[in-house]
Backbone as numpy.savetxt, mean C-alpha at the origin, in Angstrom:
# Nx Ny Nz CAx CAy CAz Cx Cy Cz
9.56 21.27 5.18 10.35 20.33 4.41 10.17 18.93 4.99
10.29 17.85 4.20 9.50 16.64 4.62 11.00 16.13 5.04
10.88 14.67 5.83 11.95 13.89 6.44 12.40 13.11 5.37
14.43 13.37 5.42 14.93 12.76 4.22 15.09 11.64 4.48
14.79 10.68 3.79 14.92 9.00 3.53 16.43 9.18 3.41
16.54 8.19 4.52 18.64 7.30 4.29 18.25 6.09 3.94
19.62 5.58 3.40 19.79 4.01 3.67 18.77 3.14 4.37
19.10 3.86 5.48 18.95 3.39 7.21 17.85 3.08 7.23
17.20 4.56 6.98 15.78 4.22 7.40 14.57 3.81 6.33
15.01 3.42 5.20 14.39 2.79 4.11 13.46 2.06 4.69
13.77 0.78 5.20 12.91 -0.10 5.18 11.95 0.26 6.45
11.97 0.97 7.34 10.72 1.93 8.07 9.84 2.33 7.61
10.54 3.27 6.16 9.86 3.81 5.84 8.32 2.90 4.93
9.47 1.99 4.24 8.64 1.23 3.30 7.14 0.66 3.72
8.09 -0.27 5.36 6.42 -0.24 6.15 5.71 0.83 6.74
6.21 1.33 6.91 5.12 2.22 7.56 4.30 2.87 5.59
4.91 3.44 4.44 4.33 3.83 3.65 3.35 2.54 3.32
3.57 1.16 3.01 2.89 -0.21 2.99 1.71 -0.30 4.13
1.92 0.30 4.89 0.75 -0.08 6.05 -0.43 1.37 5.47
0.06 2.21 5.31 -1.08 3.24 4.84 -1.50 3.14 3.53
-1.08 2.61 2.90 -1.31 2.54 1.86 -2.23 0.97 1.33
-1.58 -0.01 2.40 -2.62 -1.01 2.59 -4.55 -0.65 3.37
-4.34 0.96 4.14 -5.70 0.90 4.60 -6.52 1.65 3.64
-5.60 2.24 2.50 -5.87 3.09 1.58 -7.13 1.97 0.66
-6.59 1.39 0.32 -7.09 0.48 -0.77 -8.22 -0.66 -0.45
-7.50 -1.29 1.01 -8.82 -2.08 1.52 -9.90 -0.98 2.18
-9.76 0.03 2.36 -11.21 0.89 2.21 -11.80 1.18 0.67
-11.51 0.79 -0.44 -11.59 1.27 -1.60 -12.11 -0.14 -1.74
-11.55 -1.37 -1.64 -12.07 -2.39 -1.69 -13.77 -2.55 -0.89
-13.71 -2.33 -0.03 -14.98 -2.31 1.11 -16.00 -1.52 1.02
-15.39 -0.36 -0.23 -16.51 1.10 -0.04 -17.62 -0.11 -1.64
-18.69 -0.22 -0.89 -19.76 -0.97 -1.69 -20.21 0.39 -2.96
-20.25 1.71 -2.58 -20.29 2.78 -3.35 -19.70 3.24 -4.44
-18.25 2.54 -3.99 -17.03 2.73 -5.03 -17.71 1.83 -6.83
-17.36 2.28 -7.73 -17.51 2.02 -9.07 -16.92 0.24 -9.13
-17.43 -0.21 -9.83 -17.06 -2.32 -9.25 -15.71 -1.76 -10.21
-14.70 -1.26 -11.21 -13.82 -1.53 -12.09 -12.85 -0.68 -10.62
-12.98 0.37 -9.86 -12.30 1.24 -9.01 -11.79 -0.37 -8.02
-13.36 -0.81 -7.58 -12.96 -2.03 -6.58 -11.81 -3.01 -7.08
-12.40 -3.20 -8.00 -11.38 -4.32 -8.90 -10.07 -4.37 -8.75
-9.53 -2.91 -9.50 -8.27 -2.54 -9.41 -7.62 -2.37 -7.84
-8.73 -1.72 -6.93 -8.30 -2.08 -5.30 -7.60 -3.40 -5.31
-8.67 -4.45 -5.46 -8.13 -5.47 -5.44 -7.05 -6.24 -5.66
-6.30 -6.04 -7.13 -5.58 -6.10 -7.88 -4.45 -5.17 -6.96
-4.63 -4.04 -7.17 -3.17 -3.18 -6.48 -2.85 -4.01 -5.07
-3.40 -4.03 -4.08 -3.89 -4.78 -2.85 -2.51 -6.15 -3.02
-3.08 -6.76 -4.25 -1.95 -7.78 -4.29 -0.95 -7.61 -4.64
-0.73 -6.79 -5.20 0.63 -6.43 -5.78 1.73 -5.75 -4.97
1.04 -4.55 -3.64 1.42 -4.28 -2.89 1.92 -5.81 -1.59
1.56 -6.55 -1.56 1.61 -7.31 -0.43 3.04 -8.22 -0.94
3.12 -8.40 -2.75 4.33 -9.08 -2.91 5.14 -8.20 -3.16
5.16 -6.86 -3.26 6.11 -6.22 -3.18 6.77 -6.31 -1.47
6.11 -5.94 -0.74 6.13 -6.08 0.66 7.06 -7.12 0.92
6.75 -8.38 0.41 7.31 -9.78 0.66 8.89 -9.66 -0.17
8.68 -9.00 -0.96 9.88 -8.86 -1.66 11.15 -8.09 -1.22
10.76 -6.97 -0.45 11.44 -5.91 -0.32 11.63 -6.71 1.26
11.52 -7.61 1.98 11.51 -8.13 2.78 10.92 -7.50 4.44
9.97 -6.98 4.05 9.06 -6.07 4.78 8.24 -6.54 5.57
């Protein structure tokens, strides 16, 4: 059974899920192999994740 998210530990969680999920994508960005529309959208998610980040005050 996986670890239940509180209140508390929300915003832990958020970075720590934001930090893997940031190496997720800038490897998707970097993989020269990857399909250019796959990269793209890396790209694109990439930013969207970073103002969410900024938002959620992360």
């Amino acid at each position: 059974m996986g670890t239940i998210v509180t209140e508390a530990r929300c915003p832990s969680w958020v970075a720590e899920a934001s930090s893997y999920f940031d190496r997720v994508i800038s490897a998707l960005i970097d993989d020269e192999s990857a399909d250019s529309y796959v990269r793209e959208s890396a790209v694109s998610a990439l930013s969207r994740l970073e103002q969410m980040v900024k938002f959620k005050g992360g």
